[in-house]
C-alpha positions as CSV (number, residue, x, y, z in Angstrom):
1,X,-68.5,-5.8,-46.2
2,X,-69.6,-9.4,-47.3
3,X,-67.2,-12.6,-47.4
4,X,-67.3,-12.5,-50.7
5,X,-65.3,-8.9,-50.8
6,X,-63.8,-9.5,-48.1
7,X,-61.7,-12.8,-49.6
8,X,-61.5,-11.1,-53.1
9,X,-59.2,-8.5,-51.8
10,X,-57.0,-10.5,-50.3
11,X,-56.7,-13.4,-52.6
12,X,-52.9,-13.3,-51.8
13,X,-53.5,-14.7,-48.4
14,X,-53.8,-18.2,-49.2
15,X,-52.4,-20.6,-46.8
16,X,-48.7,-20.5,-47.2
17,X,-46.1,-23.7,-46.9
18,X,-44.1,-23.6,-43.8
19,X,-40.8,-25.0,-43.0
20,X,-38.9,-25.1,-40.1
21,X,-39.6,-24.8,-36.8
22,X,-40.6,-21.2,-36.4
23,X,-44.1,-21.2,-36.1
24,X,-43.9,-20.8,-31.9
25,X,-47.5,-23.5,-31.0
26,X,-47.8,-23.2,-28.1
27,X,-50.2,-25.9,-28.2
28,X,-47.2,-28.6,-28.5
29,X,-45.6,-27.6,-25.1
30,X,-45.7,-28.8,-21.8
31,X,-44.0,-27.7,-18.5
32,X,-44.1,-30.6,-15.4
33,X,-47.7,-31.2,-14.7
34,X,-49.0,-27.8,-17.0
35,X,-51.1,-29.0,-20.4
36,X,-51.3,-27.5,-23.3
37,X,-52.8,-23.7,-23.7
38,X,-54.9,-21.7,-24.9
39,X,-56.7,-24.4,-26.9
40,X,-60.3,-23.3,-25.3
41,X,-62.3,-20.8,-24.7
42,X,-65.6,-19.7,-24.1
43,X,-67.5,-17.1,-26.7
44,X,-69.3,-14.3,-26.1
45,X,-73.0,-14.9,-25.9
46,X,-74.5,-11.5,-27.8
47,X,-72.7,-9.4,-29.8
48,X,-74.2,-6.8,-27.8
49,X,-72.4,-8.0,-24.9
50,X,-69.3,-5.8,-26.6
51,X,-69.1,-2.2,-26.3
52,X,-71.1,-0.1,-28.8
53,X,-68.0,1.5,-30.8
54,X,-68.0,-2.5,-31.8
55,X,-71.6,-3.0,-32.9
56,X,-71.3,-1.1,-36.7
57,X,-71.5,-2.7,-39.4
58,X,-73.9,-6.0,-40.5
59,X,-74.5,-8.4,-37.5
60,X,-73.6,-11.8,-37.8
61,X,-75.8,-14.9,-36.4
62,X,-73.8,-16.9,-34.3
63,X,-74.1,-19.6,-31.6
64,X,-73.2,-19.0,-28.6
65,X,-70.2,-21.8,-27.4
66,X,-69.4,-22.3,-23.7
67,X,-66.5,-24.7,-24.8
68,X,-64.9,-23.6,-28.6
69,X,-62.4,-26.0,-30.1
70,X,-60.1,-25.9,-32.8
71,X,-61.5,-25.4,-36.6
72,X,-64.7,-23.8,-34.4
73,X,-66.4,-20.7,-35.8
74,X,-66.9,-17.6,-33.4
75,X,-66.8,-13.7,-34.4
76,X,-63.8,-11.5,-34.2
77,X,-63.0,-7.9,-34.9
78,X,-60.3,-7.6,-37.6
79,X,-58.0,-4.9,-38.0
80,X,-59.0,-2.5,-40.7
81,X,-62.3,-4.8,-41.6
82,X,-64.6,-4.9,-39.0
83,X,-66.6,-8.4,-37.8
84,X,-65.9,-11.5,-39.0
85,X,-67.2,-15.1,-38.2
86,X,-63.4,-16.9,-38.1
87,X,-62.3,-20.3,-37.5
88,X,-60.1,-21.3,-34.5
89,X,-56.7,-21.8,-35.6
90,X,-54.5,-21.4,-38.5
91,X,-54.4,-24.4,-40.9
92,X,-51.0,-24.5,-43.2
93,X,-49.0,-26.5,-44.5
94,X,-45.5,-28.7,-44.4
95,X,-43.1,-29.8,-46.3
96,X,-44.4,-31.5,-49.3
97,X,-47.6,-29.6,-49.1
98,X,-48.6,-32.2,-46.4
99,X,-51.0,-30.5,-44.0
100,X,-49.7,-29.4,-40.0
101,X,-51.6,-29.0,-37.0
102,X,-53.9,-25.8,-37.2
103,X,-51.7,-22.7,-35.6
104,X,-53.6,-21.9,-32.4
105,X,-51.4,-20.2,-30.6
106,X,-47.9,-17.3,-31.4
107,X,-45.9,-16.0,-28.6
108,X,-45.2,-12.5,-28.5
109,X,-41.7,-12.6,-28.0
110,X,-41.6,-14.9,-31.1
111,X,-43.9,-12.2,-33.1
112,X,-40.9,-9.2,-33.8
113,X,-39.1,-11.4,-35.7
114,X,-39.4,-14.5,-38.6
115,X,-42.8,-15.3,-40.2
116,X,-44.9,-13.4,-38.0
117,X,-43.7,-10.3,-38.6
118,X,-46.4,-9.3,-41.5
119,X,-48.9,-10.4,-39.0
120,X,-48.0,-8.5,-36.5
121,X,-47.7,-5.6,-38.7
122,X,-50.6,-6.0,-40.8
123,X,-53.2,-8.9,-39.4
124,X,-54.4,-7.9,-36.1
125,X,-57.7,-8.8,-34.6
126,X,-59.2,-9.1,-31.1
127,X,-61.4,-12.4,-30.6
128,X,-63.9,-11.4,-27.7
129,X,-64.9,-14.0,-25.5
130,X,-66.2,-15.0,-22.2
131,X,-63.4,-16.2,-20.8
132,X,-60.4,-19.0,-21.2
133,X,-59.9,-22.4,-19.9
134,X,-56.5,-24.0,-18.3
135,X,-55.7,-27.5,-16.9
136,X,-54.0,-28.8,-13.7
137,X,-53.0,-32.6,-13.4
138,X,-55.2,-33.0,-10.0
139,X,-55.8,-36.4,-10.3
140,X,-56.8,-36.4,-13.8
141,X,-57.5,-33.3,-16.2
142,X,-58.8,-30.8,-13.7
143,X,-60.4,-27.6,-15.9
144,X,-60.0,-23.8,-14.7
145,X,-62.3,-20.9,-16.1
146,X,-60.7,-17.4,-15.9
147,X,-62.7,-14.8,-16.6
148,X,-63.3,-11.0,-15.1
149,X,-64.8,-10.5,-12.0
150,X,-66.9,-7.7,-13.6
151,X,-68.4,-10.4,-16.1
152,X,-67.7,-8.1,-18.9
153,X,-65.7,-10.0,-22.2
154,X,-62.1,-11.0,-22.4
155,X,-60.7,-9.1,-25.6
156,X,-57.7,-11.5,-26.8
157,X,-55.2,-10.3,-29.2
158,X,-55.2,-12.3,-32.0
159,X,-53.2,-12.8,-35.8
160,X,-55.2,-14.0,-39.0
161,X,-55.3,-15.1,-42.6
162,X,-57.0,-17.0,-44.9
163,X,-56.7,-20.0,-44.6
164,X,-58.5,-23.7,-46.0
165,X,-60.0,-26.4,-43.8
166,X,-61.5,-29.1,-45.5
167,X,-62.6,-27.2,-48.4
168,X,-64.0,-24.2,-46.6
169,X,-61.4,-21.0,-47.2
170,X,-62.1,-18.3,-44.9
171,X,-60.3,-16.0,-42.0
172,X,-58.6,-17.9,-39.6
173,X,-57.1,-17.0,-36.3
174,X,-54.8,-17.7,-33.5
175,X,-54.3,-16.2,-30.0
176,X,-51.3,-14.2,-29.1
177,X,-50.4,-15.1,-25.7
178,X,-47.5,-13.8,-23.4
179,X,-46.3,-14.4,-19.9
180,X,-48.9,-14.8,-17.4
181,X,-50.2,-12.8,-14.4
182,X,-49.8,-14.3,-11.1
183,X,-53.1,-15.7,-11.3
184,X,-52.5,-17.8,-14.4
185,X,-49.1,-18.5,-13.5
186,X,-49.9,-21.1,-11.2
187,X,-52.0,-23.4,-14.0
188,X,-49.7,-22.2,-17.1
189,X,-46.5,-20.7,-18.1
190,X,-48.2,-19.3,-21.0
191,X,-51.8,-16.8,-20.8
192,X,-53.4,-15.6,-23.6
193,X,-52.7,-11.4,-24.4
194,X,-56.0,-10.8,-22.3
195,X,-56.0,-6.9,-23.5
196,X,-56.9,-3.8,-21.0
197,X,-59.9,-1.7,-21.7
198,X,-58.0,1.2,-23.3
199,X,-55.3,-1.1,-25.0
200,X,-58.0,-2.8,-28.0
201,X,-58.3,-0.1,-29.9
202,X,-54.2,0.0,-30.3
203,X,-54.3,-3.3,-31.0
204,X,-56.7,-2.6,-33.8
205,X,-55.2,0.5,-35.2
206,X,-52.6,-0.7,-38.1
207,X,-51.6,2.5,-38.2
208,X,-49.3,1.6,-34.9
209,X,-47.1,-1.0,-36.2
210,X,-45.5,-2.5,-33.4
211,X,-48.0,-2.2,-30.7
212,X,-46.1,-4.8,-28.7
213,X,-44.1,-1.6,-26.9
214,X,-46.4,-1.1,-24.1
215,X,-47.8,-2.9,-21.5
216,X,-51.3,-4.8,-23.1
217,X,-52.3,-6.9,-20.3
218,X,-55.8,-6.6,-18.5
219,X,-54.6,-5.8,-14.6
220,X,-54.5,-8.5,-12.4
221,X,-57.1,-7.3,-10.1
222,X,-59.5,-7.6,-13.1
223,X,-59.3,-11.5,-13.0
224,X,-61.3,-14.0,-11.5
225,X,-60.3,-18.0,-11.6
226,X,-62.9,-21.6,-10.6
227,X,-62.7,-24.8,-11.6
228,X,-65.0,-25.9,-14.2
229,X,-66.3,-29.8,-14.4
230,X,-64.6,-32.1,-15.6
231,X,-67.2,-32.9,-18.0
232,X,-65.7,-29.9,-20.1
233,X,-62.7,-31.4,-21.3
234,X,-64.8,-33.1,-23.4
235,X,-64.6,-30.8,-27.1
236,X,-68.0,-32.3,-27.9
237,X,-69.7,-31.4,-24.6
238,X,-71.0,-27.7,-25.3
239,X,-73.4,-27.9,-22.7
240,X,-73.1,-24.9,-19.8
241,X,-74.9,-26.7,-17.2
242,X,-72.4,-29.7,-17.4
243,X,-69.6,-27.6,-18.2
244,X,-70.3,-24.7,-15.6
245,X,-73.1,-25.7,-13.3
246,X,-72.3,-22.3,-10.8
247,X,-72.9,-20.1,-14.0
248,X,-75.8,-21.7,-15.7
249,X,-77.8,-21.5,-12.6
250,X,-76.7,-17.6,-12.1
């Protein structure tokens, strides 16, 4: 399905004014000496780094990111649509149609009820990647790559809709995250819903409309964690070698 169709069938989806203080960014929080999650990741390299029940449908050319940013573009799967090249969080806006922070992040105990609700029910996707990035205060910003130990990719539970950033409309995502594993827990009172192996597929299927009943998390044994340079907290710096020295000499 091209953009083209894809947009044209849901014209609806626009990006919507938003009041209140429902919208659960978990971007804006902080606990002690924790910073803001999950505002970084790092993509997938090949789509063929996915399994193959993924790979249908037309491929999309995309550059692989060892550090994506908000507004980025990296491909997802959508619910009920197949691949998509999306942008990194969810640009609405306030009161007085002034523009807010793009959405990066919706808590899943915040997702069963209020304006996520629709979402839940009807704008799923799963944004593949690499791995995620958390901070520690260790004398400055200290970076922390989790990833799995077998190297395969992170599948992150994600919500969507079209939404407008400077100009360009198009699918735009956030991550759904939940409490964290012991691992995490540690770096972040927040993780991103790091999905299990047999648990994308029912996040995918809209037919199951509250797939938040079971447990979705990736086991902990699965997990791997290791700081990163600092050179990484940079959103400009998209080089691997300065970012991840260990990994771009593997």
């Amino acid at each position: 399905m091209s953009m083209t169709c894809f947009l044209s069938r849901h014209r609806s989806l626009r990006p919507q004014a938003v009041t209140g203080t429902g919208t659960h960014l978990d971007s804006s929080c902080s606990v002690g000496d924790l910073t803001p999650m999950c505002n970084r990741f790092r993509s997938i390299k090949e789509w063929s780094d996915l399994p193959r029940r993924f790979h249908g449908g037309p491929r999309l050319n995309f550059e692989f990111n060892p550090n994506v940013a908000p507004t980025e573009l990296v491909p997802i799967l959508v619910a009920g649509q197949g691949v998509v090249l999306a942008r990194f969080g969810i640009n609405r806006l306030g009161s007085g149609d002034k523009p807010r922070p793009p959405l990066l992040n919706v808590r899943t105990d915040g997702m069963r009820k209020g304006q996520f609700r629709k979402h839940l029910k009807e704008r799923r996707c799963v944004i593949p990647c690499e791995g995620f990035y958390e901070w520690r205060d260790e004398g400055g910003k200290q970076p922390y790559y989790f990833s799995r130990k077998d190297g395969k990719p992170l599948m992150l539970a994600g919500i969507w809709e079209i939404a407008e950033y400077k100009g360009d409309s198009r699918v735009a995502f956030a991550i759904v995250t939940d409490e964290p594993n012991e691992l995490v827990a540690p770096y972040h009172d927040r993780m991103p819903l790091s999905l299990a192996d047999d648990k994308v597929d029912v996040w995918l299927d809209l037919a199951n409309e509250s797939p938040l009943g079971g447990d979705l998390l990736l086991d902990l044994k699965e997990f791997t964690v290791r700081p990163m340079d600092r050179a990484m907290n940079n959103v400009r710096q998209k080089n691997l070698a300065a970012i991840d020295p260990e990994a771009a000499a593997a």
